[in-house]
Each structure stands twice: as C-alpha cells, then as structure tokens.
C-alpha positions in Angstrom: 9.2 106.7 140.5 11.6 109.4 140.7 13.6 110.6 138.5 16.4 113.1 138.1 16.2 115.6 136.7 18.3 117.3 133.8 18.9 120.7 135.9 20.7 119.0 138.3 24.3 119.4 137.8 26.9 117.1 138.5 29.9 118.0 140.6 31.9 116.8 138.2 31.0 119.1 135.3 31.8 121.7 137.4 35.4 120.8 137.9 35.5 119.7 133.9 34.2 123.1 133.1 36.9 125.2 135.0 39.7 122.8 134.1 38.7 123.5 130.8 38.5 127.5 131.7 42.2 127.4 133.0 44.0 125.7 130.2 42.9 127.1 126.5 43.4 124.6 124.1 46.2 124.9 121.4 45.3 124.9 117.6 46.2 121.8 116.1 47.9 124.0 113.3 50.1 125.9 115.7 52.0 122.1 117.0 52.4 120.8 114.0 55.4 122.8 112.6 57.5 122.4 115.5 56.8 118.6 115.2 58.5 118.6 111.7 60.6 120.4 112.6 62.2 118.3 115.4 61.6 115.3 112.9 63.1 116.8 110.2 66.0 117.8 111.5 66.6 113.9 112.9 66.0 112.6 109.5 68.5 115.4 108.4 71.0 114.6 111.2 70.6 110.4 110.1 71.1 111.4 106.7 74.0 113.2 107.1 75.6 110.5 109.4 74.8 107.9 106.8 76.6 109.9 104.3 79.6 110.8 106.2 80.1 106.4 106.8 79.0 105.7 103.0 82.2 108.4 102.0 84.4 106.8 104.3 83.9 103.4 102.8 84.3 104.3 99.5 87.2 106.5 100.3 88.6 103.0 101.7 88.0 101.4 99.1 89.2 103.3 96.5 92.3 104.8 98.0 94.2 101.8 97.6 93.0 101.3 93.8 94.0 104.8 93.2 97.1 104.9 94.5 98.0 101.4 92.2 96.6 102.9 89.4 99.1 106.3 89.9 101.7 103.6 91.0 101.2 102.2 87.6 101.1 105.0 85.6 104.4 105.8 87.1 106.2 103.0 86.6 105.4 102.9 83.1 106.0 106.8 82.6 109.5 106.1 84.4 108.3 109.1 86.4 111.1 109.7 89.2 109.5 112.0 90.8 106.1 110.4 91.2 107.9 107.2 92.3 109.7 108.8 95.0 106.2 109.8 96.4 104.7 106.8 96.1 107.3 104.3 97.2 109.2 104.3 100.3 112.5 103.6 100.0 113.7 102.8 103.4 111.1 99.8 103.6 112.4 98.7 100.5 115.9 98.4 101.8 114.4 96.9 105.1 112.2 94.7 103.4 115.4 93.0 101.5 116.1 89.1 102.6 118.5 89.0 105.1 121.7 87.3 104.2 122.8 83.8 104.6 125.9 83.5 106.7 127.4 80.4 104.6 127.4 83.3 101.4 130.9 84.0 100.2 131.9 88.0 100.1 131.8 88.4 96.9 128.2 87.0 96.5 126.9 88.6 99.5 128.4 92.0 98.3 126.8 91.8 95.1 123.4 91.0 96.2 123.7 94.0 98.7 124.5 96.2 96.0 121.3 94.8 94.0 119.2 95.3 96.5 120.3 98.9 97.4 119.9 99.7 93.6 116.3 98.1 93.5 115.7 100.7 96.4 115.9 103.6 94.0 113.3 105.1 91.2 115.7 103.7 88.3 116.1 100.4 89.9 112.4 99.6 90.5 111.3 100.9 87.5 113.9 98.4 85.4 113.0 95.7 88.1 109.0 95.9 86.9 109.9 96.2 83.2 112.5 93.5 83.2 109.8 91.5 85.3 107.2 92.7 83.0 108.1 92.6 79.3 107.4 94.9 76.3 103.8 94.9 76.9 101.5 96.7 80.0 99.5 94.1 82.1 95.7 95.1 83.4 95.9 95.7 87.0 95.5 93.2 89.4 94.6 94.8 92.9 93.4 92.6 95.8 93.0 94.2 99.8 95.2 92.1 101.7 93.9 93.9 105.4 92.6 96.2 106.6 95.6 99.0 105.6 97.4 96.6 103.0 97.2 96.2 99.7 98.6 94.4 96.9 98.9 95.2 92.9 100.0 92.5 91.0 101.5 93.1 87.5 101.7 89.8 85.4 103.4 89.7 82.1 101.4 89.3 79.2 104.2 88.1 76.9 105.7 85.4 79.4 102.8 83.3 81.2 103.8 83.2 84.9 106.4 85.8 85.2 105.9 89.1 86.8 105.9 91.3 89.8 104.0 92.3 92.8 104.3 95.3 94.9 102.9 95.1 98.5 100.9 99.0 99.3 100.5 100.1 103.1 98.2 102.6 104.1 101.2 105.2 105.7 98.8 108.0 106.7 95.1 108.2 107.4 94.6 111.9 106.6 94.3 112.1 103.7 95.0 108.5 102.9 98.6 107.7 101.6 99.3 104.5 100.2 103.3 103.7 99.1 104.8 100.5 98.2 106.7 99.0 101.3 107.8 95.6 99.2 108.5 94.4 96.0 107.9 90.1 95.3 109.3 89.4 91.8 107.5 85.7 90.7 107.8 83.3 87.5 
C-alpha cells in the first residue's frame, strides 16, 4: 500500500502561507479601543437624547403647575404687576358672554362695564376674593390639552362656591402660560 507521505506539500498550504505573508495580523489589543469607542459614544449620544425628551416632559408638565402656583401667589399678594404678566387681558374681554339682544340698555351697559373692570388687575383680583372668602384654598390644577390648563380655587368657607381660571400655553420658548378666562361657580 502506498502511502503519502508527510513531505509532500499541499498546494493549498502554499497559498495559506503567503495569504498569511501579505496580511500581518492586528493585535487584539490595538481594535479594541476604537470599538469602545464607537460604542461609547452611541451610548453617550442615546443618553443624551433620552435626557433631552425626559426634560421636555417634565418641563411640560410642570410649566403649567408653575405658572398656577405664581398665578396664585399673585392673586393673593394683590400683586398688579405680576398679574399683568400672567393674565391677558384682551382674552379676558374677548372671553366675556356675548350679550342678549332682548337686554334693556341700562342692564346691558352695566354688565359691560363689569366685565371691562373684571378685565383689569384690581377687578380680578376682588373677583377671586369675593369668589373665594377669607381663607386660601389648596390648588386644584388639572391639564385640560395638550397647551390648556385649568386651576381651580374652591372656597373653603362656602362649600361649592369659587372660581376657575382657564391657563393657555401663549409661547413655547420658554413656556408662558396666562389666564385667557375666568368661570366663577357656586
């Protein structure tokens, strides 16, 4: 029987051999850096991205809260200057229900002349403490869309009776919230 035999080469070992020659192999060590590297800064760049939409939904959600709380703190301060800020005035006077046509002159005059005063710092601010009583109510804030808000100020000394002042996200950056209408209840 004949065998082969170990000093005979195969061709392919030959082409292995100078494929092997022409390409020098890189350290293991030497790749790995750029790897994490690459990796790194796509965890980074993820991060970052998640950050950025976490801050603008808590900026969302707490504009509105913050601008009611500052509303509030206004209103009870009597603060004319921080009112005018945070309310506008001409969607106050807009806002006003329009008048009936079977109203007599006199009537329709006066409840003009209401409504144009409730569209001014003093006015609102004796409209919520009328509406209110002697004592401050906790804050009642609900989202009422996606740019609306509402903060609700019952009366603690008269079940049923308050005020609630509708909050419109006016302009994006930064966020400005202002009260657009004012719904007396009880």
């Amino acid at each position: 029987m004949a065998g082969r035999s170990s000093t005979q080469e195969d061709p392919w070992d030959e082409i292995w051999a100078s494929y092997d020659a022409a390409r020098q192999p890189v350290p293991l060590h030497a790749m790995v850096p750029i790897r994490t590297r690459e990796r790194n800064c796509r965890v980074f760049l993820v991060l970052l991205t998640t950050l950025v939409l976490l801050l603008m939904v808590a900026s969302a959600f707490a504009a509105p809260r913050l601008a009611a709380r500052n509303l509030a703190a206004a209103l009870r301060a009597a603060d004319r200057t921080s009112l005018a800020a945070l309310v506008d005035w001409h969607a106050l006077l807009r806002a006003a229900p329009p008048l009936g046509a079977e109203e007599i002159d006199f009537v329709a005059s006066l409840n003009r002349s209401v409504q144009q005063h409730q569209a001014t710092p003093e006015g609102l601010t004796a409209l919520v403490q009328a509406r209110v009583g002697p004592g401050w109510p906790d804050l009642e804030i609900e989202t009422t869309g996606l740019v609306t808000a509402r903060l609700v100020l019952a009366s603690p000394s008269q079940p049923g009776r308050g005020i609630a002042l509708s909050l419109a996200l006016q302009h994006y950056l930064p966020p400005r919230w202002r009260v657009v209408a004012v719904e007396p209840f009880g």
